[in-house]
Structures are given as structure tokens and as C-alpha cells.
N, C-alpha and C positions, 0 to 999 in steps of 0.2 A: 504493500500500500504506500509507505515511504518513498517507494524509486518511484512507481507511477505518479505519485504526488509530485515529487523533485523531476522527472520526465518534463511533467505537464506545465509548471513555472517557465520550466527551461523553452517549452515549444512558444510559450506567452509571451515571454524575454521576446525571444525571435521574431515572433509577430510584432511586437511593439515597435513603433516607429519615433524613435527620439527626432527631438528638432535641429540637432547638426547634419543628421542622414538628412531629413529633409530639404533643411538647406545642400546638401550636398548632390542629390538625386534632381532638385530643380537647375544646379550649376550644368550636370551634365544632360540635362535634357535642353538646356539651350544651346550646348554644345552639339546635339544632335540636330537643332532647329538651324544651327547655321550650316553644318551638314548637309544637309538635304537643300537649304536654299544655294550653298559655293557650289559641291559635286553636281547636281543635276538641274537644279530647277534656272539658272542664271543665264546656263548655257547655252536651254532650250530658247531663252527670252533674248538674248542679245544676238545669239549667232541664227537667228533666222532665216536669213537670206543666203546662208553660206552652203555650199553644199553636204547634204548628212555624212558622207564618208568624211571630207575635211572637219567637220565638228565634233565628226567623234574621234577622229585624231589629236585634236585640240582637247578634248576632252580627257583622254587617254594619260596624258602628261601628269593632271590629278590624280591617279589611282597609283601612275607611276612613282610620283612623288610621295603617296602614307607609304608604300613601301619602301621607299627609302627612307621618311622618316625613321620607322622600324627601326630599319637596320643601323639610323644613326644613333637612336637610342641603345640600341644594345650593345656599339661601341663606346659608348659615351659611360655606360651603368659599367662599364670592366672596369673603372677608374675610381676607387673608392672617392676621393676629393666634388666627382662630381655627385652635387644634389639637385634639382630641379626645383625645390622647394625655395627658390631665392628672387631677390625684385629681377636681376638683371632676364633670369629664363623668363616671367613674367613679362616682363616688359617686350621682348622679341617676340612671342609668338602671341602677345598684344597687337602688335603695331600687326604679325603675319595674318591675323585674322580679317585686316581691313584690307587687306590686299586686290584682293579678290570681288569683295564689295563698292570699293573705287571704283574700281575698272569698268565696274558694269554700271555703273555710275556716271563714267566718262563719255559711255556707251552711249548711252541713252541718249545725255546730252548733243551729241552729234561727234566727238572725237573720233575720229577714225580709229578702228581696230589694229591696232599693227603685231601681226603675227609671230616675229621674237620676243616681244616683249606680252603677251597673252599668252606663250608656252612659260615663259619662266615666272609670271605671277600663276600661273594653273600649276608649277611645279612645286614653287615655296608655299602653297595652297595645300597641298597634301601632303608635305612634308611636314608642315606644322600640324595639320589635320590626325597625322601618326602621336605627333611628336605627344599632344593634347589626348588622342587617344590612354597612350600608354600612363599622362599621368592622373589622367581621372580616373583609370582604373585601380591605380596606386592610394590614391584619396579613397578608391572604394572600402576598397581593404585595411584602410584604418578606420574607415567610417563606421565601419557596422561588423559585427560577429556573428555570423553564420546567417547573416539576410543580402548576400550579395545577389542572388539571384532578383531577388524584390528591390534592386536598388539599379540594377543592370536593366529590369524589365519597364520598370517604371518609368525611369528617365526616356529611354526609346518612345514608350508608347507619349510622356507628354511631350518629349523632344517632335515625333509626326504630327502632333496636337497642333503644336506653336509652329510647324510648319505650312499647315494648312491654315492657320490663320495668314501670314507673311501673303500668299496667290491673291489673298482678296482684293490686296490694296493698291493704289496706283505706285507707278514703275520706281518712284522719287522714293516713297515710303516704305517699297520692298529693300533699296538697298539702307536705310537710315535702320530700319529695323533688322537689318540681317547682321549689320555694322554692331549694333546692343548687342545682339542672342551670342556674337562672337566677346564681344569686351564684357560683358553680363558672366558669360561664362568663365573666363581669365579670372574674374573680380572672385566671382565664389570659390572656385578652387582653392585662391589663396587664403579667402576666407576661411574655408571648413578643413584645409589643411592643417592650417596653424592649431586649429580645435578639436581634430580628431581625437576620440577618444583612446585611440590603440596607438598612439606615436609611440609612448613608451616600448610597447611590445614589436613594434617594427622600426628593427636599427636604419638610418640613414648611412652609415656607415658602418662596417662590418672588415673581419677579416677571412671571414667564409665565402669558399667559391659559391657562385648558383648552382643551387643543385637541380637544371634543370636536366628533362633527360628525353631523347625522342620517343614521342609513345605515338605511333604509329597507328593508333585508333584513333587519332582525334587528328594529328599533323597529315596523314595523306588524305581522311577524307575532305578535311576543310580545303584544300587545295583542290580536288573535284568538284565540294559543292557551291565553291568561289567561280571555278568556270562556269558552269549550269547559271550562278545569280549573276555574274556580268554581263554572260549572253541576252538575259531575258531584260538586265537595265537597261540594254543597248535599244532592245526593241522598243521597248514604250517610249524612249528619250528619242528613236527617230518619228513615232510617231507625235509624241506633240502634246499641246495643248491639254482637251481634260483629259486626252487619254493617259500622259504621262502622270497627272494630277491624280486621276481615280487610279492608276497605279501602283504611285507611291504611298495613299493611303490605304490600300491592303496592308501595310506594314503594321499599322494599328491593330489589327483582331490578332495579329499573330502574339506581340508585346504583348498584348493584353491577356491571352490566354495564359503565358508565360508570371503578370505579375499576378493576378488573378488565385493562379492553384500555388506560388510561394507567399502572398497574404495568410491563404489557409492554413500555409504550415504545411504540408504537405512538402514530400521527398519529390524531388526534382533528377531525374538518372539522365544522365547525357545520353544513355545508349536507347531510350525509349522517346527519347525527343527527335535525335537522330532517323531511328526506324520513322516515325514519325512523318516527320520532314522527308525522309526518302520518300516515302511512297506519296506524298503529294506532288513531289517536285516532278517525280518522275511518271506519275498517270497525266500533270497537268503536261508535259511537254510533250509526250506523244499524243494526247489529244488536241493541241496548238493546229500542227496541222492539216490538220481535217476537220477544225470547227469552223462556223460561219467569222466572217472579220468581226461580226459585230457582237460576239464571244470570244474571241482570243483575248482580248486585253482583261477579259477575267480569268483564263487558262493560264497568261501572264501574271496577272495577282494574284493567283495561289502560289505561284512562286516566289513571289516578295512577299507573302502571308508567313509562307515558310521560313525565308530572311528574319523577317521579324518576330519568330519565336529562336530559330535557333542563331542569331548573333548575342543577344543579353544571356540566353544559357549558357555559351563561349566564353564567354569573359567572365561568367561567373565564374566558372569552373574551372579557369583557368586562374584567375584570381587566386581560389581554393587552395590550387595545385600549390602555388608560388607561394601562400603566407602557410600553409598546414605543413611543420611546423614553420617558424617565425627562425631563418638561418640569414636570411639575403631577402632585402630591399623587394618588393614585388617588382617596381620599374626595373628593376635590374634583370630580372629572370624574362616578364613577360612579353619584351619586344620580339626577342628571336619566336617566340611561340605564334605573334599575331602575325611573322613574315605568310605564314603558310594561309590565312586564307585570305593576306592582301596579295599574295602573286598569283593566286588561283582567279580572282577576283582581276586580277590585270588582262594575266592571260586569254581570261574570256571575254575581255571587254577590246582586245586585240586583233581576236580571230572576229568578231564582230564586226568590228570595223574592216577588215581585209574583203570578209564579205557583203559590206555597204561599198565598196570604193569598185569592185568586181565586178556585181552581180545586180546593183541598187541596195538601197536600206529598207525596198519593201519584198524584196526578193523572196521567196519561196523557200529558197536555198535557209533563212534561216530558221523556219520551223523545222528541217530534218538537221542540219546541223544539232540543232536542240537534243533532238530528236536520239543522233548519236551520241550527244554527251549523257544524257540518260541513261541508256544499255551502256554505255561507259562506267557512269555513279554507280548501278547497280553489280556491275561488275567490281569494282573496288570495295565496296559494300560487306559482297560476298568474301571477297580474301583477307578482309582486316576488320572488318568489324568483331571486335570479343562481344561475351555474354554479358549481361549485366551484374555477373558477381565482380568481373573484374574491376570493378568501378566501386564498391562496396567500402567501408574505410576499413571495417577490421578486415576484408582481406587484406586488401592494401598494406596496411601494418602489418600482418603475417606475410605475407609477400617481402617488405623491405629488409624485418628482423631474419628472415632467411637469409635473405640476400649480404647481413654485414655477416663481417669475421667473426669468427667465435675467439673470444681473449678467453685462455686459460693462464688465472692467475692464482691455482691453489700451492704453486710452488714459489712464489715470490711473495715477499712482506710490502706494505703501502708505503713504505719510505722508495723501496726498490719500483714498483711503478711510476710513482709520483713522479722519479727520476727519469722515468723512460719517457713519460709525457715530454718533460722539458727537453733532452735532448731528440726526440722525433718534430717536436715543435721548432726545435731552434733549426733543424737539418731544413724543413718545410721554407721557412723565411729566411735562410741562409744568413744566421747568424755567423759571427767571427767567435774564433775561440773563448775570449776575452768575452765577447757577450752574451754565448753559452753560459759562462759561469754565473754571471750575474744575474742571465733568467734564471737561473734555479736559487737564488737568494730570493727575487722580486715575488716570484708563484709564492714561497714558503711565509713573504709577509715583509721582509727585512726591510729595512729601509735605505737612503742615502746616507748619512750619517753610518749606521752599522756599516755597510760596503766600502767606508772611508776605512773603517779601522783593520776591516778584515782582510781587505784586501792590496792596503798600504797603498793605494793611490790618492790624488789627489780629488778635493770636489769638484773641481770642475772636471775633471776624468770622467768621473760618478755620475755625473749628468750627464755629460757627453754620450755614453755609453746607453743610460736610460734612456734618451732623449731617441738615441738610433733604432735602441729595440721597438719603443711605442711607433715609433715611425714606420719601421717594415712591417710590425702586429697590424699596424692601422688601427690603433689603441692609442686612451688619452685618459689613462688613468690604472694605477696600480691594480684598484679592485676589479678592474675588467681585464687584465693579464690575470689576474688571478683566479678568476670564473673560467676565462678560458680554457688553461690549463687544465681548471681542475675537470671538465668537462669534457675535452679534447679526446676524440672517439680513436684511443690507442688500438691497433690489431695486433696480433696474433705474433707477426716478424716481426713487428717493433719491439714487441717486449722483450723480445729473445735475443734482437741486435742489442737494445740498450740496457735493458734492467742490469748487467751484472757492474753497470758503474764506469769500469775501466777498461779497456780492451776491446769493449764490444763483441766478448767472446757468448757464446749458447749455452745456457744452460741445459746440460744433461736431466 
């Protein structure tokens, strides 16, 4: 009765909606609202007259660009010194947010288009698009303890909200407002970052690699069903008008189901949202082409219906992956993870285009195109999809505890490991002799003063020394060398190179 009791608080917790998520799920649902108005809806409005294949080559350059953000973020998250949490990253992908909304600004006014300079604000456009992805989902994961899902789904479904509001209003008012949903958004981030309630428990700085790891259920098919959603973007974007509009608002029922059944509390399985999402994505696109035209652009919105349930479960659960436990920074882990459905997502928005510049953009060719990528998904599907225990957390955790070394330590005394930790730890950061010895003073407590006496150098030596160790630890403080070590997941070889102290001889 107890644990059902304590169960039941805990599903309550989860349900409950504090006022920093909220503020934080409204930041990124405007982040969504500018989304839908930079990526698709600006493009359809200002390059009208252009030809659909040139448009969506022009377009293309944005989708080109979050996946390079990605990628710069997850070069940027290897450098413990960099955080994103500061004015000056604020400030740049501020000003990158108006880029885009300018231009169509300039547009309207009568400024001529000029095509180098429309590829690289459509480039820095989804670069920062990335860049803001990766760190609202970072805010997610401090924001809220086990409601990522409902925070992921949320923001999407009011982010389509506030995008369908943006269509109604004259051309002047769509970019002044699309201009807010991008600075609105920046504004809160930094807001509800600074106030997150989980900062503590997620280090901005660390000395832990990411531990992420390719899992091949979730990275190849996101890469399949990023082609299948580009393809199907392409089609409503050459069509236009409300048909692009009643397109993009399929995106809603999908979010909405998605925040809907995590409100409830209710277990959310990637592999049954997935199944899911399969088999719509893929009845709606071989029925594409053989419905009447004036039913495809709903055969079409079941597959951004699809988008919009299974992109917020993505990020949750990727989210998940990246803070369960709490080793390394989420933005650190999860760019390389979102490359996979921003290049599947290029890819198809590529071959789309190939076949608008070919064939026309109303061409026939793209409903079987579709058509193939389908029995394609389904085919990937088949070879990688696991069962849904795979996904389960106590397997998962019986799965990882397998997976580490077994330390047998019933022949060594806690002086004698303690010891192996600090030199396996010093070999890792490539300590100097000299600062070998002192980490094993620092872990045990000693201080500067003690190391003056013990080791007959001088204080400034003493520092010097400290000063190197914290620096290659990526440490800024005794008691966090000292959690460290004491925590430091020693194996099997290490104990048996180090425990005997001197020689690095084995014990028998």
C-alpha cells in the first residue's frame, strides 16, 4: 500500500506543471512559431515568382544549415570551457534569429532578392535554428524531471498554435511578429535557464566523456523517416498557399496526441510510437498516388501528423538518454544524436528538389518516389527495429551492469584501491610524476600547507602543481577531485596494474 501510495505522489509530481516549465515550454514553443514561419512559410510568401525547383534549392540551404549547426555544436560541447548558457551565445543567435525575418522584410518592400546573399542568411538561418534546437532541449532537461515528453509535446503543439496565428496577418506584421517568436524565444531561454531547477544536478562543466553510444534503433530509422518527412515538406511547400497552411497544421493533432497521453501520466515507448508512425507514414504515401489531388494534401498531412507526434517523443527520449544518469552536459551529448534525423531530413528534401528541377514540382514522379521510400522505411523497420523490452529502464540497467567490468576487490585492502583510482586517474589526464603524487594527497583531503611540509617544496610549487591538476581534471575545487576519485569506475586491469603501489607489478 506504501509503494502504491509513494508510486502514485511520484506519477502526481510528474503530472504537475510548475511555473519555470511553463515559462520554459512557452520559450520553446515560440521557438517553434519562428520555425515554421523562417523554414517554410516565408519562403513560400516571398519567392513566389521564382521557379519551384530554384526555391527549393534556396530553401534547401536551411535544412543544410541545422545540420551543420548540429555538428557545430557537438564540436563546440568537446571543449569543457565552452557553455552556451552566457550573454555573448545569446546575443548571436539573437541578432541570427532576425536574419531571416529582415530579409523577407526587405522582400516585400520591393528590395530585390539577390541570390548569394539569400543562400547564406537561409544558411546562418538553420545553423542557429540547430544551434537553439540543441539548447532548448538542454533547458528541457533541467527544466523538468521525468515530464520531458509533456514539455517536448507541448511547446510543438502551441509553437503550430502561434504559427497559424502569424498566416492571418498582413505581410508587414508576419515578419515584426516572426522577428518577437525568435527574440521572445532567446529572452526565455535565458530566463528559465538561469532558474532551472536541476542546474545543480547537470554539470556545465565536467570531466566525463559523453557517454553517448550509437543505438541503431533510433539513429538509422530517424535518418529514413527524415527522408519520407522532407519528401512530403517539399510537396505541400511547392504546392502553396492553404494547401501548404492546412498542411502544416496536421502537425497539431499529432503534438497533441503526444502531450495529451504524457498529461495523463501515462508510459510513452518510442518503439510503439514509432510502429505507430510507421504504418501511417507509410499507408499514407502509397495511397498519395492514386488519391484524387483534392485528397493528397490530407495523405500528405498524415504524414506531418506523424512528424508531429514522433519529433517531441525524439527529443524527449533523447533528452532521457543524455541526462539518465547526470555524467555530461545534455548539449554536449545530444547534437551528434539530432545529426541523424537533420541529414535524413536534408536528404529528402534534396532528392525532392532534383525531382522538381527534372520532372516539374507537380510531377507524378513524386508520389512513387514516396512511394519507394516507404517499402524502403518499412524495410529498415524490419532489420532494426528491437522489441519494446529493449527500451524498458530496468533492462536497460541490467543490460549496462553487464556490460561494465567486474572489479574483484576481495584481495586488496581500501587504502590499496583508493590508490589504484588515483594513479588510473592520473594515467587518464596524463598527469606528471610530481603530480601523481600530489593527486593522491588532494583525493585523501591534505591540503597546500600539508604538501608544503611533506613534500619540501615551495608554495608557490604547491599551487603550481594544484593549479595544473584542476586544470587537466576540468575541476575547480578540492571536494570535486575528491568525489571524483572517490567515484571513479576503476576495472578489473587497473586494479591489478596499480593496487600493488610500486612496480605496477599483479597480484597473484
Amino acid at each position: 500500500m506504501t509503494i502504491n501510495g509513494a508510486e502514485g505522489r511520484a506519477r502526481k509530481k510528474a503530472r504537475d506543471l510548475e511555473a519555470i516549465e511553463l515559462v520554459g515550454i512557452i520559450g520553446f514553443a515560440l521557438f517553434f512559431a519562428w520555425m515554421f514561419d523562417c523554414f517554410y512559410w516565408f519562403f513560400a510568401e516571398v519567392f513566389q515568382d521564382a521557379a519551384l525547383g530554384d526555391r527549393d534549392f534556396l530553401q534547401a540551404f536551411v535544412f543544410f544549415g541545422v545540420t551543420l549547426g548540429y555538428v557545430l555544436m557537438s564540436v563546440l560541447g568537446k571543449y569543457s570551457k565552452f557553455v552556451p548558457f552566457k550573454t555573448g551565445f545569446y546575443a548571436l543567435v539573437a541578432v541570427g534569429t532576425m536574419l531571416l525575418p529582415v530579409y523577407v522584410g526587405l522582400a516585400f518592400l520591393g528590395v530585390p532578392v539577390v541570390v548569394p546573399v539569400a543562400l547564406v542568411v537561409n544558411l546562418v538561418t538553420g545553423v542557429v535554428g540547430g544551434a537553439l534546437t540543441v539548447v532548448w532541449l538542454d533547458a528541457c532537461s533541467r527544466l523538468t524531471d521525468g515530464g520531458e515528453f509533456r514539455f517536448t509535446s507541448f511547446s510543438l503543439f502551441f509553437g503550430g498554435a502561434l504559427f497559424a496565428l502569424i498566416i492571418l496577418m498582413p505581410a508587414v506584421l508576419q515578419v515584426l511578429l516572426s522577428i518577437g517568436y525568435g527574440l521572445g524565444s532567446v529572452v526565455l531561454l535565458r530566463y528559465t535557464s538561469k532558474r532551472a531547477p536541476l542546474n545543480e544536478r547537470a554539470p556545465l562543466t565536467e570531466t566525463q566523456r559523453p557517454k553517448w553510444q550509437f543505438t541503431k534503433e533510433i539513429e538509422v530509422t530517424l535518418v529514413f523517416f527524415g527522408i519520407v518527412f522532407g519528401l512530403c515538406f517539399v510537396y505541400l511547400f511547392n504546392k502553396g498557399g492553404i494547401t501548404l497552411i492546412v498542411g502544416l497544421l496536421f502537425v497539431l493533432p499529432g503534438a497533441a496526441a503526444i502531450a495529451i497521453i504524457s498529461s495523463a501520466g501515462k508510459e510513452i515507448g518510442i518503439t510503439v510510437v514509432q510502429r505507430v508512425v510507421l504504418c501511417v507514414t507509410v499507408l499514407s504515401c502509397v495511397a498519395t498516388p492514386f488519391a484524387p489531388l483534392e485528397l493528397q494534401t490530407v495523405t500528405v498531412g498524415l504524414v506531418l501528423m506523424s512528424w508531429g507526434a514522433l519529433t517531441p517523443t525524439s527529443y524527449a527520449l533523447l533528452v532521457q538518454k543524455c541526462k539518465d544518469p547526470w555524467e555530461c552536459s545534455v548539449f554536449r551529448q545530444i547534437p551528434i544524436r539530432l545529426v541523424f534525423s537533420a541529414v535524413g531530413f536534408f536528404i529528402g528534401w534534396v532528392i525532392a528538389t532534383a525531382v522538381s528541377m527534372v520532372y516539374g514540382a507537380h510531377s507524378e514522379v513524386f508520389g512513387y518516389v514516396r512511394l519507394t521510400m516507404a517499402v524502403v522505411l518499412v524495410v529498415v523497420f524490419a532489420i532494426f527495429l528491437p522489441d519494446a523490452h529493449h527500451h524498458d529502464k530496468t533492462a536497460m540497467e541490467e543490460l549496462a551492469s553487464a556490460a561494465e567490468p567486474k572489479v574483484v576487490t576481495v584481495n586488496y585492502t581500501q587504502d590499496e584501491i583508493f590508490s589504484a583510482k588515483c594513479l588510473a586517474a592520473a594515467e587518464m589526464f596524463e598527469l606528471s610524476p610530481r603530480e601523481t603524487d600530489i593527486l593522491g594527497y588532494l583525493a585523501r583531503g591534505r591540503n597546500a600547507a600539508y604538501l608544503k611540509d611533506k613534500l619540501n617544496i615551495s608554495p608557490h610549487t604547491v599551487k603550481g602543481h594544484i593549479y595544473s591538476i584542476y586544470r587537466k581534471f576540468d575541476i575547480h575545487s578540492q571536494q570535486k577531485l575528491m568525489d571524483f576519485i572517490e567515484e571513479y569506475p576503476l576495472t578489473d586491469a587497473e586494479l591489478k596494474k596499480y593496487a600493488s603501489g610500486d612496480g605496477g607489478e599483479e597480484r597473484s
